[in-house]
C-alpha positions as CSV (number, residue, x, y, z in Angstrom):
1,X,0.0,0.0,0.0
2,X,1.5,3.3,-0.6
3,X,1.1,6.5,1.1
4,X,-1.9,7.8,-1.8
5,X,-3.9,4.7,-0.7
6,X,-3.1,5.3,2.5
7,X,-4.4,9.1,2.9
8,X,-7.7,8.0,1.2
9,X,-8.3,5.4,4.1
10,X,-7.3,8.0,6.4
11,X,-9.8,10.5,5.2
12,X,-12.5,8.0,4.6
13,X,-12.8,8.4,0.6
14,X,-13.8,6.0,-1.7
15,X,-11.0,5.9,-4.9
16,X,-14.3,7.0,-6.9
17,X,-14.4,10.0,-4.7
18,X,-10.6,10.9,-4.6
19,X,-10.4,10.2,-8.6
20,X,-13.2,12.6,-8.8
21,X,-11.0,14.9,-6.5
22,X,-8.1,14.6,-8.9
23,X,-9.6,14.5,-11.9
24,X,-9.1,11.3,-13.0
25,X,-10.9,8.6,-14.4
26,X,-11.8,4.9,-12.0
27,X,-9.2,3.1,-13.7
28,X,-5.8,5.6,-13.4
29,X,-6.6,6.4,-9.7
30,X,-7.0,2.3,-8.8
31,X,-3.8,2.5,-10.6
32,X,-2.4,4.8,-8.6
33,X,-3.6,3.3,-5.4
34,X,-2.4,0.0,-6.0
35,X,1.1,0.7,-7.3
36,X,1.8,4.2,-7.2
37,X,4.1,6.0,-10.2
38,X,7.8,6.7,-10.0
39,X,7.3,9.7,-12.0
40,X,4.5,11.5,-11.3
41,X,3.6,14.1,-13.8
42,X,3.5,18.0,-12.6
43,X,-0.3,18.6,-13.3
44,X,-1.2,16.1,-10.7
45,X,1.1,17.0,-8.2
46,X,0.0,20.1,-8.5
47,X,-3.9,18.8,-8.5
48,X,-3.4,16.9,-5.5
49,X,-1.5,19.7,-3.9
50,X,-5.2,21.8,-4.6
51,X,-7.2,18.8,-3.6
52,X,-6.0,17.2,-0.5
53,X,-4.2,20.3,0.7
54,X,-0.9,18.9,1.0
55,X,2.8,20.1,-0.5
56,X,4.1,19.2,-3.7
57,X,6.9,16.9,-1.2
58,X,4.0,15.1,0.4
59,X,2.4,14.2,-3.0
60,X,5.2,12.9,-4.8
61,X,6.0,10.7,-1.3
62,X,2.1,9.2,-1.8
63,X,2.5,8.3,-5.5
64,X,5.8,6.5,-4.7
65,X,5.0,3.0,-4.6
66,X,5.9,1.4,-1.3
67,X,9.1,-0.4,-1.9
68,X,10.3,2.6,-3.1
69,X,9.6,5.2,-0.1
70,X,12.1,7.6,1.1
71,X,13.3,11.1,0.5
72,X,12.4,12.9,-2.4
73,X,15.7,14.4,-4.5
């Protein structure tokens, strides 16, 4: 589980409700959720900096997938 699946448990959202958040379609947020992205684009850091209310840092450690945690460079 990585740290975007994580937060939506937290917050009690369904990943219809946080794709809906985001943007993004069902099928790239289950994505997402179950195995995060090494590279996260800009635009949706930047969305989920809008959305969730967190910093760009925070995002891009949620979209790492979980074997690859850690500082971001």
């Amino acid at each position: 589980m990585n740290g975007l699946e994580k937060y939506r448990k937290e917050i009690g959202a369904s990943r219809e409700t946080l794709g809906q958040r985001l943007g993004m379609s069902y099928g790239n947020i289950n994505a997402l959720c179950q195995r995060g992205s090494r590279r996260p684009n800009h635009s949706l850091i930047l969305r989920m900096c809008a959305a969730l209310g967190v910093s760009a840092e925070q995002a891009v450690e949620m979209l790492m997938p979980e074997n690859q945690g850690g500082a971001v460079e």
